[in-house]
C-alpha positions, 0 to 999 in steps of 0.5 A: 500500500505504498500508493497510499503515501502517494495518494493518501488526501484520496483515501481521507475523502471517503472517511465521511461515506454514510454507513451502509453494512451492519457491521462495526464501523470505523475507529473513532465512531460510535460502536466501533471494535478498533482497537488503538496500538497504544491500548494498554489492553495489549499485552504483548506483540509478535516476536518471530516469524516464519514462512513467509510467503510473498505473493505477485506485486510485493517488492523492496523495501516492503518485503521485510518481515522483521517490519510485523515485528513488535509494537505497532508504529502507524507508519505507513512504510514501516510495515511488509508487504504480503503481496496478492495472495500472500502470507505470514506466519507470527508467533509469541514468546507467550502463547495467546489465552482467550480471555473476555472479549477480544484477544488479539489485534492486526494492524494494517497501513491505511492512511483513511477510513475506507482506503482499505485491504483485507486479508484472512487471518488463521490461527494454530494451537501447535504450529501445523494445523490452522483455523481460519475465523469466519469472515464476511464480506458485503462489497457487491461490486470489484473496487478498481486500484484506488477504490474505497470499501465501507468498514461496515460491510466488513466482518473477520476480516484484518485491515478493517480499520486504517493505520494505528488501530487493530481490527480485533479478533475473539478465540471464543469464535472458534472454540468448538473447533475440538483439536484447536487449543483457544487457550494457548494459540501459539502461531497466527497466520495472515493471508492476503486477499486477492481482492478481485472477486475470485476469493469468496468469504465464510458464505461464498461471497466474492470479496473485493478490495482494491485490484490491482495492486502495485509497489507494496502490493496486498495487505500490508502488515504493521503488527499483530498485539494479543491481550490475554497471554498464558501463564509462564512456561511450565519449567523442564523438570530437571529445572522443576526438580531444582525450583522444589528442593531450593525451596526445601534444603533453602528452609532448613539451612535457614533452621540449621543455622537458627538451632547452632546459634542456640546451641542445637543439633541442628535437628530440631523442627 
């Protein structure tokens, strides 16, 4: 979405459009979902990533993934590109936990309100098997290179909202899914949408977002925030068998030390 540096006062001048879907509308508005990088909700963001997957028209600089990294910056160039049809894997030190509400957050470039690109999100409890959340798409027709979509015909999907807020996403929507763990998610994977209609949603809709793109082409990935995080890694046990017996030799030298200062044995409890 490197246009957008270009033609950024376009993309501002449909920030003002009326609603027309039924879904939460963009940030700043009554009822909307985004959540701002700066949330102190966020407790963590991304640490690595793999696999990642460039798709047709992604091109330097915007081709590192190093960019999804961390915290959000809302800086348009500070981002990588997934291309068409591309995709990243990111991954925590501290797997995700579902938690009340919304548990994680993708952030994307866009300059404006409706100057948008859209893309699947999938998530793994093990690293290998991915589960896509239900998404869903109201755009009836193609939307040409420098169109505009209404956030509010938009649902599941990331890049709903414009630079520096988070479209958020909630495990609890995908905790019937029986060999998927929602408390201790270890890997999201973020898919480009080929935006040109071939691409359909959860209900076989085609879903449409600016076609063709150029230069940074596809969904362009600022950062991923989660808000609920699992509890410290169990220790390995060697390390458990360490933590548990400092814990009793540590009480009882203490004692030691007591009952020869009384002139003990060093025996008595």
């Amino acid at each position: 979405m490197y246009r957008n540096i270009v033609l950024g006062a376009i993309a501002l001048l449909g920030a003002g459009v009326a609603q027309a879907g039924p879904y939460a509308p963009a940030a700043g508005q009554p009822g909307s979902t985004a959540i701002p990088m700066s949330s102190s909700a966020i407790a963590g963001w991304a640490t690595k990533f793999s696999a990642y997957t460039p798709g047709t028209n992604a091109s330097a600089p915007f081709i590192d993934p190093n960019e999804a990294l961390g915290p959000a910056t809302g800086v348009p160039t500070e981002v990588v590109s997934l291309g068409d049809g591309g995709s990243i894997v990111l991954s925590f030190a501290t797997p995700i936990a579902n938690g009340p509400g919304a548990d994680f957050a993708v952030f994307e470039n866009s300059f404006g309100d409706t100057f948008l690109e859209v893309a699947f999100v999938d998530v793994s409890s093990d690293g290998t098997n991915f589960y896509r959340f239900p998404n869903f798409s109201l755009t009836a027709n193609p939307v040409p290179a420098f169109g505009t979509l209404d956030p509010t015909n938009l649902d599941g999907l990331a890049g709903k909202y414009r630079g520096g807020f988070g479209t958020p996403f909630d495990l609890e929507t995908l905790s019937a899914v029986p060999t998927l763990n929602v408390n201790r998610i270890t890997h999201i994977r973020i898919v480009d949408v080929l935006g040109d209609g071939s691409v359909k949603d959860s209900l076989g809709r085609p879903i449409y977002d600016p076609t063709p793109t150029q230069m940074s082409g596809g969904f362009d990935l600022d950062a991923v925030g989660a808000m609920y995080l699992t509890a410290a890694p169990v220790p390995e046990p060697s390390t458990l068998w360490m933590l548990v017996a400092g814990a009793v030799l540590l009480p009882l030298g203490a004692r030691h030390a007591r009952n020869r200062a009384r002139g003990g044995n060093g025996t008595a409890a």
